[in-house]
N, C-alpha and C positions, 0 to 999 in steps of 0.2 A: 315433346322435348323442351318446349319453350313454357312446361311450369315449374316452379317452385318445388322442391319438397321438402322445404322448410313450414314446420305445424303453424300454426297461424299465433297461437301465444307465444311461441319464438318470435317469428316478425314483429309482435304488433308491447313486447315487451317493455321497451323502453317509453310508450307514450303515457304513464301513469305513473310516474315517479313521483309526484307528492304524496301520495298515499302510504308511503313507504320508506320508513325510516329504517336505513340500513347502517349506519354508526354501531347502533347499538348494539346488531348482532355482531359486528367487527370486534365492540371492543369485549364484549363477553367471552368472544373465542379466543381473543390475545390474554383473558386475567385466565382462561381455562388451562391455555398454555403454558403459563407462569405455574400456573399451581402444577400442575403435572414435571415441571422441571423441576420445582423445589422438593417436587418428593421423591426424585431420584437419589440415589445414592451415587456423588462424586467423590473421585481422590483428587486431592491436591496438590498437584506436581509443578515444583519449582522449576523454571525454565536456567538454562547456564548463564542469560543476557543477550546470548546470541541465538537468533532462531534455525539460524544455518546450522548451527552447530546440533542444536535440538532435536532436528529431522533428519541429522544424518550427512549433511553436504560434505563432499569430498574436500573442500576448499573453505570451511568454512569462514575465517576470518577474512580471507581476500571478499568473498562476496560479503558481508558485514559491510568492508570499507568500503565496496563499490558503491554497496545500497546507500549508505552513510554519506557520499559524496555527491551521488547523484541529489538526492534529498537539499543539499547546500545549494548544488544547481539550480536547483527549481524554485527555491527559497527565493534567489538569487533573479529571477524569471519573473517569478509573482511582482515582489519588491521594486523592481523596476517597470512592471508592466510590459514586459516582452512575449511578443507571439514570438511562435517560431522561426517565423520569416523577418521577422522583428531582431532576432540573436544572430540569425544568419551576418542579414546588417553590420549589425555592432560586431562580430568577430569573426566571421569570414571562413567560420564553420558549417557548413550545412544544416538546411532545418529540416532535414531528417533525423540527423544527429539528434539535436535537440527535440524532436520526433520522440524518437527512440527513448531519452534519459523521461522525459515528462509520462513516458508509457512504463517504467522501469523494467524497459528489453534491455537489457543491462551485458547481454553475452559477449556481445564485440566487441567493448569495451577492455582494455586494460586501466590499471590502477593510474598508470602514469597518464594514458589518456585524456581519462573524468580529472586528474590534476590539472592539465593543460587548457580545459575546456571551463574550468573554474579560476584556473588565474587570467582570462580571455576576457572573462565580462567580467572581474574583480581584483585587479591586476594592482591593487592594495592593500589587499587581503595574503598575509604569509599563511601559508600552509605548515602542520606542524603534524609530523605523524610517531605518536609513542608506541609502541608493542610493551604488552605484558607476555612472559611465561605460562601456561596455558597449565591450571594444575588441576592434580584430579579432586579435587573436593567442591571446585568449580562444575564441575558433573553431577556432582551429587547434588547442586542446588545449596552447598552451606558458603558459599564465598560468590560476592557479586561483585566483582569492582567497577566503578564506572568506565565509561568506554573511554579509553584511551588514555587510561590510567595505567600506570606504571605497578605492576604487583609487587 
């Protein structure tokens, strides 16, 4: 019970690696793969702008903004150099919270929330939120407006 049964060029594998140039087969099978992509046949399907909306989300737009908001957060995080327990500090939010936004678990969030938690660490920062009309040619991929632009 006390042998191996691992084959002995299994064990004994790793001690002759200069002999053995392994890049090259790496990058052979990465241009093999290229080429075999390139000769698939793809469609090209325009997204709406919103990928929430793309997949079907029930709520599309609110989760857009959340994603969209949390992202300022984090922005906002980098920028200053804040760990978590670093924001906790400075706002007196939990760094779970901020946990949570730099993971984008995004569910427990309300909109007004991620607002609160961005005017906290950026409390010179105005908030400005537009809504466009949601139309159907936007579905079809013929109309993009940028985000949070007014249609």
């Amino acid at each position: 019970m006390g042998h191996s049964r691992v084959p002995e060029e299994v064990k004994n594998r790793h001690q002759d690696t200069a002999g053995r140039d392994r890049s090259h087969s790496r990058t052979s099978q990465a241009a093999a793969e290229r080429i075999a992509v390139e000769e698939d046949d793809f469609e090209l399907v325009h997204g709406s702008g919103n990928i929430f909306r793309d997949f079907g989300d029930p709520n599309p737009d609110v989760e857009q903004a959340r994603a969209l908001l949390a992202v300022e957060i984090i922005k906002v995080l980098d920028r200053r150099k804040l760990t978590v327990r670093g924001a906790e500090e400075a706002t007196g939010i939990a760094a779970s919270e901020f946990s949570r936004i730099r993971n984008l678990k995004l569910s427990r969030f309300t909109l007004d929330r991620l607002i609160a938690i961005f005017y906290k660490l950026n409390p010179e920062v105005e908030v400005t939120l537009k809504f466009a009309r949601w139309k159907p040619a936007m579905a079809e991929g013929k109309l993009h407006p940028p985000i949070g632009d007014a249609a």
